[in-house]
C-alpha positions, 0 to 999 in steps of 0.5 A: 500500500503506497504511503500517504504524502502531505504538504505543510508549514513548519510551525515548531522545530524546538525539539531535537530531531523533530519538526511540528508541520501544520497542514492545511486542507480545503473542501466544501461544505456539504450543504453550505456550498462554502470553502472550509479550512481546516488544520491539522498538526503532526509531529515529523522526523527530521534527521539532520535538524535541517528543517527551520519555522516556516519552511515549505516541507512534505511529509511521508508516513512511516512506522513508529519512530517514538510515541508521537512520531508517525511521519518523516520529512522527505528531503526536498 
């Protein structure tokens, strides 16, 4: 089964080897017609602590890399 891709911003890099990307998506409301924004957060893999806030980046699932950690960036 191929791996889930996302793209989003970095919003926290403070931790070591960690990012904290925001990720937006776009659809539209059912009955309403109207465009919804929603966010999500997800804690990333970041190898070589390259990543820094507001960086562009995309990232991929993978296994469990420690409690929250459950994608990693994909170098771009």
């Amino acid at each position: 089964m191929p791996k889930r891709i996302l793209q989003g911003v970095v919003t926290s890099d403070q931790n070591a080897q960690t990012v904290t990307v925001s990720v937006e998506r776009r659809f539209k409301h059912p009955l309403l017609q109207k465009t919804v924004r929603k966010s999500k957060k997800y804690r990333a893999h970041d190898e070589h602590d390259q990543f820094k806030v507001g960086d562009t980046v995309r990232i991929q699932e993978c296994a469990p890399k420690s409690k929250t950690k459950r994608w990693e960036v994909i170098a771009q």
